[in-house]
C-alpha positions in Angstrom: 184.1 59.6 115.2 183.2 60.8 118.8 182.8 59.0 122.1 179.5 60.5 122.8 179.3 58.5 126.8 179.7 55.2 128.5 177.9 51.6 127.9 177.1 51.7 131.2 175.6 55.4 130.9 172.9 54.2 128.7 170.4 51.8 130.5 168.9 49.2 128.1 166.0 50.3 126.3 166.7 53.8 126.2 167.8 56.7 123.6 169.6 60.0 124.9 170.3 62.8 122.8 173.7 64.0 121.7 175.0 66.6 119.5 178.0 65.1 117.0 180.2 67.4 115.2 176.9 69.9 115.1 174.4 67.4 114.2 171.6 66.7 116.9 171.7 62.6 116.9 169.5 60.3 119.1 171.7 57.5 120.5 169.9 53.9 121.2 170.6 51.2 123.2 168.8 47.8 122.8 170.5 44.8 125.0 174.2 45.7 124.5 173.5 46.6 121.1 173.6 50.8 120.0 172.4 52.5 117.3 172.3 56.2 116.1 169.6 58.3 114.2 168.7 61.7 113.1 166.8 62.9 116.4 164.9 65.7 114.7 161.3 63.8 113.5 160.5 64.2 109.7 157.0 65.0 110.2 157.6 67.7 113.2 159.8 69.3 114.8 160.4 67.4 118.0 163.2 65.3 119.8 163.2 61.7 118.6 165.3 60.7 122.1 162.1 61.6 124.1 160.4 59.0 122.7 159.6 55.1 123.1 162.2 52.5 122.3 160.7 49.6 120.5 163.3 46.9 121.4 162.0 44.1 119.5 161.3 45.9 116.6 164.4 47.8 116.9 162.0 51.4 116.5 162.0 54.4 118.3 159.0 56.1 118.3 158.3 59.7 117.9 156.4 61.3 121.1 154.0 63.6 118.9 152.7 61.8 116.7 153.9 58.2 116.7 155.4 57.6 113.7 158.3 55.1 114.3 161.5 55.1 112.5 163.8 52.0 112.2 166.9 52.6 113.9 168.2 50.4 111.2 167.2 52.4 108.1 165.7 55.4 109.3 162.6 54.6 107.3 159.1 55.4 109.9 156.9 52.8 109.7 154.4 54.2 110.8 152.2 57.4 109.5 152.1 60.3 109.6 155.7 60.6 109.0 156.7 59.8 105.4 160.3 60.9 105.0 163.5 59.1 106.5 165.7 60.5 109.1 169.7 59.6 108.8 171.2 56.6 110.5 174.7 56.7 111.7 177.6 53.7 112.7 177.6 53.5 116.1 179.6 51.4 118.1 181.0 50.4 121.6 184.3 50.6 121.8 185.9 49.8 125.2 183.0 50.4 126.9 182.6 53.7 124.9 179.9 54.6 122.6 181.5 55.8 119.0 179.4 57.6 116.6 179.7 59.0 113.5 178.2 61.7 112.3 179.1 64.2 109.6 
């Protein structure tokens, strides 16, 4: 598990990029609420963390092409992306954000 920032560090609505134990992972934050997903897109090559965060659908949206991916699942739900990405626990932990990654 590694503490990848602060809460706080993270405004609302936003994903950031972090590397974790070598793996590039694009770290979410909905309300008080974070998640953590592959940020390489499965259709293209390109950051997931530069794209849109879809709070009520809890997506984030790749910049490209727009496929979204459920932060929950990694599944996109949109085309032209047709492969997941990996979803990892992520947590806030005294005002830390814990993630997982292996």
């Amino acid at each position: 598990m590694t503490a990848v920032c602060r809460l706080d560090d993270l405004a609302p609505g936003t994903a950031r990029k972090f590397d974790v134990n070598g793996v590039a992972v694009a770290v979410v934050r909905i309300d008080d609420d974070v998640y953590a997903i592959g940020d390489v897109c499965s259709h293209a090559n390109v950051s997931l963390s530069d794209g849109e965060v879809w709070c009520d659908e809890k997506q984030l949206e790749c910049p490209r092409h727009g496929s979204a991916f459920s932060l929950v699942t990694g599944v996109p739900n949109t085309l032209p992306a047709t492969q997941p990405v990996a979803v990892y626990a992520a947590r806030v932990d005294n005002g830390q954000i814990i993630v997982e990654a292996q």
